[in-house]
C-alpha positions in Angstrom: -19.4 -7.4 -8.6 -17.4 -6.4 -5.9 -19.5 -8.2 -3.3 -18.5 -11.2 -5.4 -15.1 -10.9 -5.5 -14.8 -10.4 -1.7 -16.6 -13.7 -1.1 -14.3 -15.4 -2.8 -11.1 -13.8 -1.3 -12.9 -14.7 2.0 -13.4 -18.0 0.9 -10.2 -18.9 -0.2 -8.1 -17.0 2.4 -10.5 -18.6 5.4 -10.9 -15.1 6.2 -14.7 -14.2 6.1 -15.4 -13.2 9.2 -12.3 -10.5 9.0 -13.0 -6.9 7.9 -11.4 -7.1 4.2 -11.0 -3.5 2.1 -9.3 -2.8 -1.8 -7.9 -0.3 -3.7 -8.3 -0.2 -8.1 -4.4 0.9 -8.3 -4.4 3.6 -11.1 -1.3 5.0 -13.3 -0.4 7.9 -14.1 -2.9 8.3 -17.4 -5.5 7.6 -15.0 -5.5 3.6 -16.7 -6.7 0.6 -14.5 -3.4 -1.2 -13.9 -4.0 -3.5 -10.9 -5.6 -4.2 -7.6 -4.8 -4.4 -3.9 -7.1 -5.9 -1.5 -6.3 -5.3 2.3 -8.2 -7.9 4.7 -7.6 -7.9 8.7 -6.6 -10.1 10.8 -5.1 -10.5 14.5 -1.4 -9.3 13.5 -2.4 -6.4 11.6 -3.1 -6.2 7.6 -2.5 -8.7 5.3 -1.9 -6.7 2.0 -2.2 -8.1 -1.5 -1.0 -6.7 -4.3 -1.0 -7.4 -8.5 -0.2 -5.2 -10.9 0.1 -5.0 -14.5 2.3 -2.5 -16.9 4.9 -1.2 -14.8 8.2 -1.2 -15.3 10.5 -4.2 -14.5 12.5 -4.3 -11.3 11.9 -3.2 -7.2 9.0 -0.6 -6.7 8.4 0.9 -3.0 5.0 -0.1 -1.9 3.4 2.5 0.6 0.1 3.3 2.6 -0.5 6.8 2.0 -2.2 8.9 4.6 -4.4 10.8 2.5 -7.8 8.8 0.1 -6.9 10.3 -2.7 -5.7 9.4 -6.1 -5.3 12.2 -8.3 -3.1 11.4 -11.5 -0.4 12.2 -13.0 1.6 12.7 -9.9 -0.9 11.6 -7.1 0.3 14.1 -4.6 -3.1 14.2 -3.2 -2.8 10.9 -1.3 -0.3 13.2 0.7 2.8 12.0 2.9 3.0 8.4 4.0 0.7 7.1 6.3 2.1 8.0 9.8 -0.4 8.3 12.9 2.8 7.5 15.7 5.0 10.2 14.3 7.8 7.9 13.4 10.9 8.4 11.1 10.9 6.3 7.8 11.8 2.7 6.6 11.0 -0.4 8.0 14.8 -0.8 9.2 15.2 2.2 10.9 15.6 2.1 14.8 13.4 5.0 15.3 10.5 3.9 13.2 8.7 3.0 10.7 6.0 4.8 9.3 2.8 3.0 10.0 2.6 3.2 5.6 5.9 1.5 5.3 5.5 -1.8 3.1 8.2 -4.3 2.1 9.1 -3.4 -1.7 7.0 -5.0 -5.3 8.9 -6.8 -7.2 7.8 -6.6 -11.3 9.2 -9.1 -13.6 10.3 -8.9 -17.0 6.7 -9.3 -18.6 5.7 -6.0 -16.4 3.3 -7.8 -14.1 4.2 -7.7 -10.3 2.5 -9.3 -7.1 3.2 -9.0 -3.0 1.8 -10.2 -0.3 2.9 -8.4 2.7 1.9 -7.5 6.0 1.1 -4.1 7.9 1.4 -4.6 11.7 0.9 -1.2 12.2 -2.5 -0.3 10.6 -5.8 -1.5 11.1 -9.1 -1.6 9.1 -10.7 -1.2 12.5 -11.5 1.8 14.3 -8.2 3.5 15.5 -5.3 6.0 15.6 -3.9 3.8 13.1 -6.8 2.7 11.3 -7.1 3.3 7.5 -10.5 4.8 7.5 -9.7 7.8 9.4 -11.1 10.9 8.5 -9.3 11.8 5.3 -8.9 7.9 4.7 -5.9 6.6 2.6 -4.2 5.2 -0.5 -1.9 2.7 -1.5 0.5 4.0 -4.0 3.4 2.3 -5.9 6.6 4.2 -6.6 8.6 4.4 -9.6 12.0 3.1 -7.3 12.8 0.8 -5.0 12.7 2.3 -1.4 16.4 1.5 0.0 15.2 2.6 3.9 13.8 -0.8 3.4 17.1 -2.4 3.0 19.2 -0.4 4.6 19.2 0.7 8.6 21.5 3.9 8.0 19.2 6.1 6.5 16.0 8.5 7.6 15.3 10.0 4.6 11.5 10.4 4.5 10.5 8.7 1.0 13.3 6.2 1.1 14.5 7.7 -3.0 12.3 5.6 -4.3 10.9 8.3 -7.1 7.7 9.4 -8.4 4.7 7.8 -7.9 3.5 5.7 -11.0 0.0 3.9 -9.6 -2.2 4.6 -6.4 -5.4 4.0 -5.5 -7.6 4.7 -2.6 -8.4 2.4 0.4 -12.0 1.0 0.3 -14.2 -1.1 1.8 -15.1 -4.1 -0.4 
């Protein structure tokens, strides 16, 4: 099935050739609530992301540095992925993290979608790749992460909350 479902990402992206990977985003009750697939191309990841039952409002998207997803909190997929030792949020002169991603937005009926890109990581092999050794996660926050909007700030998670769906970086 997943086989499938690739092909016709590739197909209707253009990008079959490219190295494409996904995550089954879980919440906290260990529930199926969306899907993110990852697929590479020259300029880094492009990431896609739907999800279903969260809250409405801004959520901080992040690439965790650790392939786990243990609920309720998902503290296993550890800190945010980070491989050039940088300081946190995509606006801050002295970084980002590799992990940082432009905020999810959920509507009103719960369901939210992104499509956003990750310069800094790679699917490929790498200091910044995704399959490293421990691998890693994507993982959806119960806030908005204001590093992401804000250039004044180094705080390392950005406030943006506990984590309320992850899942762990595969290849599909």
């Amino acid at each position: 099935m997943h086989s499938a479902f690739a092909l016709i990402l590739a197909l209707a992206t253009g990008a079959a050739a490219q190295p494409m990977a996904w995550a089954q985003l879980l919440n906290p009750e260990g529930r199926k609530i969306g899907v993110a697939t990852l697929s590479q191309a020259a300029d880094g990841l492009t990431v896609v992301v739907h999800v279903r039952g969260l809250a409405p409002g801004l959520h901080a998207l992040h690439l965790h540095a650790v392939g786990k997803a243990e609920p309720p909190e998902f503290k296993s997929a550890g800190p945010h992925f980070n491989p050039f030792n940088k300081q946190h949020g995509l606006k801050n002169p002295h970084g980002p993290h590799a992990g940082d991603l432009p905020n999810i937005e959920v509507g009103p009926d719960s369901v939210g979608a992104a499509v956003v890109k990750a310069a800094l990581v790679t699917l490929s092999q790498g200091p910044n790749s995704l399959f490293d050794a421990d691998g890693s996660a994507v993982v959806i926050h119960k806030e908005a992460d204001d590093d992401n909007v804000q250039a004044d700030s180094t705080n390392t998670t950005g406030n943006a909350g506990k984590r309320v769906a992850c899942g762990v970086v595969e290849w599909l």
